[in-house]
C-alpha positions in Angstrom: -49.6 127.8 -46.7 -46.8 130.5 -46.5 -43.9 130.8 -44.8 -41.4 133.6 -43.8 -37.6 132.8 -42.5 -35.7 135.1 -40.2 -32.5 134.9 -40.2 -29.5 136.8 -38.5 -25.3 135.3 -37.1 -25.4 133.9 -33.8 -22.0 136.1 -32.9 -21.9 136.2 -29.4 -25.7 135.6 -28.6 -26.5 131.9 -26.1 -27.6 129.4 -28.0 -30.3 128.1 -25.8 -31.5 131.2 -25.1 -32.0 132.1 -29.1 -33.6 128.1 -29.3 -35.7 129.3 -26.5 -36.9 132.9 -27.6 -37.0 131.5 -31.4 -39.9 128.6 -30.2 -41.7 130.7 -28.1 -42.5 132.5 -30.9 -43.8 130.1 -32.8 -40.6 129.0 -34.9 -41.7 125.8 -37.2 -37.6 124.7 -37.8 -34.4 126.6 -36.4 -30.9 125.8 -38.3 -28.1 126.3 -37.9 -25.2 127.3 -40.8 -21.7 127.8 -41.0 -21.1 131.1 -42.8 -17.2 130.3 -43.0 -15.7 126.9 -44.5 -15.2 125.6 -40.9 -15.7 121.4 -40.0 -16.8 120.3 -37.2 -15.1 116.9 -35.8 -16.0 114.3 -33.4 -18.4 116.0 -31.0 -18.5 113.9 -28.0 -22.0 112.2 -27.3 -24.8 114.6 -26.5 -22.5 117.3 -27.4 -23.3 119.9 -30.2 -20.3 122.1 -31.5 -21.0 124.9 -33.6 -19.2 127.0 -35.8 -16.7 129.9 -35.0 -19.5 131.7 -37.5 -22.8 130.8 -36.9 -25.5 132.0 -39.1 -29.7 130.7 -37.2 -32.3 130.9 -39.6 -35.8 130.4 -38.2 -38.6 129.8 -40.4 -42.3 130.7 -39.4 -45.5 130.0 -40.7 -47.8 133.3 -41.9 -51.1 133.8 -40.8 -51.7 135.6 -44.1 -50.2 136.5 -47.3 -49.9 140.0 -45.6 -48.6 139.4 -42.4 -46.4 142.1 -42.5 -47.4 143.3 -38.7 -46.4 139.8 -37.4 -42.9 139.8 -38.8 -42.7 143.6 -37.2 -43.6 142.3 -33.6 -41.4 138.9 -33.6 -38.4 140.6 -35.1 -39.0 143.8 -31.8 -39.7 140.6 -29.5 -36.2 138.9 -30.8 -34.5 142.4 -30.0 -36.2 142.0 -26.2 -34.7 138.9 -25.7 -31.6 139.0 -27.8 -30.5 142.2 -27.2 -30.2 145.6 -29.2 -27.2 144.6 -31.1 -29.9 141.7 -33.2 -31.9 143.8 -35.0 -29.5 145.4 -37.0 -28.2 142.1 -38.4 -31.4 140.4 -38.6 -33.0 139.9 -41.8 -36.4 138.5 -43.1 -37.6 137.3 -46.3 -40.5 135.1 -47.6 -40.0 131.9 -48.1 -42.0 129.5 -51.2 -43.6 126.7 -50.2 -42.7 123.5 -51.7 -42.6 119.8 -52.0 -39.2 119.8 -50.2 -38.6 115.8 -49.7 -39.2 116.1 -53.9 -37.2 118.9 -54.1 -34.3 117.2 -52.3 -34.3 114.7 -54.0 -34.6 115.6 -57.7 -30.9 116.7 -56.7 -30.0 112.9 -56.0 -28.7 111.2 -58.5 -27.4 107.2 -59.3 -23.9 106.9 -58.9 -21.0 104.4 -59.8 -18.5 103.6 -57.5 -15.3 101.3 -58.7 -15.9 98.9 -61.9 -19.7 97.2 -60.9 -21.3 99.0 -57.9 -24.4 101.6 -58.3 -26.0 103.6 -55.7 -29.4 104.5 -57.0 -32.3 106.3 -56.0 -35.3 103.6 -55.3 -37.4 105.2 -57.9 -34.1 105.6 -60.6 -34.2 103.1 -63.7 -30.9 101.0 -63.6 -27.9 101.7 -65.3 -27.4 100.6 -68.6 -24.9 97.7 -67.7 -25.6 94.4 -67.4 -23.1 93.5 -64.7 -24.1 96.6 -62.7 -24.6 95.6 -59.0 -27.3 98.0 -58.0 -27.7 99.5 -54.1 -31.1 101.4 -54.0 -31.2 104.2 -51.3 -32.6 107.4 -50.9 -31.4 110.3 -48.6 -32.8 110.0 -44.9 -32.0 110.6 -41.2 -28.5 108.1 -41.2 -25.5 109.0 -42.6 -24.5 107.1 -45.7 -25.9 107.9 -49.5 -22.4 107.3 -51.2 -22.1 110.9 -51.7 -19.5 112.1 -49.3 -16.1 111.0 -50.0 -15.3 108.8 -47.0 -18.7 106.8 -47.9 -17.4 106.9 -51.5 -14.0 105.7 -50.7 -15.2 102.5 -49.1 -17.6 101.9 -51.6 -14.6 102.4 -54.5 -12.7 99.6 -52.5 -15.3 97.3 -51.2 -15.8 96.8 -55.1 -12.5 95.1 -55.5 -12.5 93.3 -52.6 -13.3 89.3 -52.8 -16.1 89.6 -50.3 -18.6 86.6 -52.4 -19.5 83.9 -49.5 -18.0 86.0 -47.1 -18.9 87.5 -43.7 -18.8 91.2 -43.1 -19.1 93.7 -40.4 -20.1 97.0 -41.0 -19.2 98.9 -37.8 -21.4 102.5 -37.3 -23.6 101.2 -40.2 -25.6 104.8 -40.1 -27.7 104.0 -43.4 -26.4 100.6 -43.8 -25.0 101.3 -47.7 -21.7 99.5 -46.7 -23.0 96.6 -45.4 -26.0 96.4 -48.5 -23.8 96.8 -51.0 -21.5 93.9 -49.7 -24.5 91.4 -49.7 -25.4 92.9 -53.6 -22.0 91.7 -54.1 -22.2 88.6 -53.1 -20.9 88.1 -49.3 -22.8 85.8 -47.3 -23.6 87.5 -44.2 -23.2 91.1 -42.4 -23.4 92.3 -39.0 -24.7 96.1 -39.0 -23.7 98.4 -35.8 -24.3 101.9 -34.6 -25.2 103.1 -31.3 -27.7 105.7 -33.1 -31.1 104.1 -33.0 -32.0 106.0 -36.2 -29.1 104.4 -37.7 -30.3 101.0 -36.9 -33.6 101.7 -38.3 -32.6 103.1 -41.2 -30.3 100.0 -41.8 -33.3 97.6 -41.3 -35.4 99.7 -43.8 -33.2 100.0 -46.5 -32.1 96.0 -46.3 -35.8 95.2 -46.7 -36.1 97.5 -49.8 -33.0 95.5 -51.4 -34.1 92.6 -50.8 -30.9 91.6 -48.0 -33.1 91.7 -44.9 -32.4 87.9 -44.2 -28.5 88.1 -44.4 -28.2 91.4 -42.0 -27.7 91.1 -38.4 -28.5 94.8 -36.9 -27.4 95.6 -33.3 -26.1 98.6 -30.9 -22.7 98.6 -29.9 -23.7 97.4 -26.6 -24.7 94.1 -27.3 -22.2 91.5 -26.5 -20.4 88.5 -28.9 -19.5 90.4 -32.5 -17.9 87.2 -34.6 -14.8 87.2 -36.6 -15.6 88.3 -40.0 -13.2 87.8 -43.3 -13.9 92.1 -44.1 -14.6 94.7 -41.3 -15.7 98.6 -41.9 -15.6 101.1 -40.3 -16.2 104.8 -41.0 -16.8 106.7 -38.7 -14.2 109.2 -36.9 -10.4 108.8 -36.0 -10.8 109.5 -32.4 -13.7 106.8 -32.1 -11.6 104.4 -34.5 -8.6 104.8 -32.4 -9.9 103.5 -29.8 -12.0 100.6 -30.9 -8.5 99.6 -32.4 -8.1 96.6 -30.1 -11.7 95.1 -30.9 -12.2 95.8 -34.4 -8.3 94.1 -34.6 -9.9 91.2 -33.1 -13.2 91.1 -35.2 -10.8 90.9 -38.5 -10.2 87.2 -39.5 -6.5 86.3 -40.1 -5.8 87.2 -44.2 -8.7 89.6 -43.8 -9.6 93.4 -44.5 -10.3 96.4 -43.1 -11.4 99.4 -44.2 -11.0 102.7 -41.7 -12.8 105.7 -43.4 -14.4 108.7 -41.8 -10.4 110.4 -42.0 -8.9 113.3 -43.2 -5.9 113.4 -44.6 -3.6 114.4 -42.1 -5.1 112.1 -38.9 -4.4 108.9 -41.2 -1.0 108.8 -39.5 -2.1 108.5 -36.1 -5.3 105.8 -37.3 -2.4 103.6 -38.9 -0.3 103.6 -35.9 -3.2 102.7 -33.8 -3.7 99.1 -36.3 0.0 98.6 -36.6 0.2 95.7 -34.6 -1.3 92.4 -36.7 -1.7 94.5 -40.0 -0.1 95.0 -43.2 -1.1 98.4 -44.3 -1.8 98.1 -47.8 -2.4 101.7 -48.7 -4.2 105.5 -47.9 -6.9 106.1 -50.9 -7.0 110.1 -50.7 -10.2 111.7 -52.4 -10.2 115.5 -51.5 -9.6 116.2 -47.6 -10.6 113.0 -46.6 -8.7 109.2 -46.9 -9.4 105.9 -46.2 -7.1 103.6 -44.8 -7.1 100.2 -46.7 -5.4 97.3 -44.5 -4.8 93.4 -44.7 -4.8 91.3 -41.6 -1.2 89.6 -41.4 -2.5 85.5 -42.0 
């Protein structure tokens, strides 16, 4: 099976009229790409934000190794819908078909994060350490692999924490690494949330391929009665953290932690202010753009 990708800058074009002209044509995958260097925070749910500099790449399945005709007739059909202005920034070329999940993940490699704690891939051999604590965890659908610096930043700290026979919330879970790794180190319970669904089942999954499933409590953000727990986490985004300030204050057991990640640099200011109240801020780990904010509850 072969494949061909056009591929051309959104500019001014609608984006659901390009989804819509793109699939009517037969598209297999549309995506999306920032051209520039250009984040994209905090979308509100349901919301998709794209970049100042778009670039859509479309890839579509050949009916032959020759299907040269084809890729004439959906670029002129593109320039119906789209407009004049598309075909003289389109471009097409041929695309080599691959295992891509094996692809992806021959990139993925183990990890160390603080003095004990290893992410691995599930089909990795284990460090050479014999006091490594080991996570395994391969890329998927929720956020969380260890390899972003937010995820890395809690990961860094949880290590040092004294979590062993401890309870633990890890609040927007995504692929449930935070929480996992806790149990690998020892605490005696976690309560997963996300309101992604995905998340939640990616959380469940991975628990059961460490062996944790029993000592993981995974539940939306809807559902009611969240206990105290001696460490709580959450990374997710400042404007969402900002304003769960006054229930993940409550959820933190006096002489506990918390761990706000999910930050860059310059909104850590207005995060801190928003846990001022009960906390002693202990300090802002910085790793790139991004920080995490490192708290003790005041006892």
């Amino acid at each position: 099976m072969t494949f061909y990708e056009i591929e051309f800058p959104l500019a001014a074009l609608n984006l659901e009229e390009v989804e819509a002209a793109l699939l009517e044509l037969g598209a297999s995958s549309i995506t999306f790409v920032d051209r520039g260097d250009e984040p994209v925070l905090e979308p509100k749910p349901g919301e998709i934000k794209l970049w100042s500099d778009t670039l859509v790449r479309a890839l579509f399945q050949e009916s032959s190794d020759a299907d040269v005709l084809g890729k004439a007739r959906n670029l002129e059909r593109l320039a119906t819908s789209l407009g004049a202005g598309f075909g003289a920034t389109a471009r097409v070329r041929a695309v080599k078909n691959q295992d891509w999940e094996r692809v992806w993940l021959s990139d993925w490699k183990s990890m160390r994060f603080g003095r004990r704690l290893w992410v691995c891939p599930t089909a990795a051999e284990p460090p050479d350490d014999p006091n490594a604590v080991v996570v395994r965890l391969d890329p998927g659908l929720a956020f969380g692999t260890g390899t972003h610096p937010t995820t890395a930043l809690c990961l860094q700290i949880l290590d040092s924490l004294p979590v062993s026979g401890r309870s633990v919330i890890d609040y927007g879970c995504g692929s449930g690494i935070l929480g996992i790794a806790a149990l690998k180190l020892g605490a005696a319970h976690v309560c997963a949330v996300d309101l992604d669904p995905q998340a939640l089942l990616a959380t469940r999954d991975n628990a059961v391929r460490n062996g944790v499933s029993s000592s993981i409590d995974v539940q939306g953000v809807d559902v009611p009665g969240m206990a105290q727990a001696y460490c709580v986490m959450a990374n997710i985004l400042a404007g969402p953290l900002i304003e769960l300030a006054p229930k993940l204050t409550g959820a933190c057991e006096p002489g506990g932690y918390m761990l706000l990640s999910g930050l860059l640099k310059t909104q850590a200011h207005a995060v801190k202010a928003a846990y001022a109240t009960g906390f002693d801020m202990v300090q802002v780990v910085e790793r790139d753009d991004w920080c995490c904010i490192y708290a003790r509850r005041a006892a």
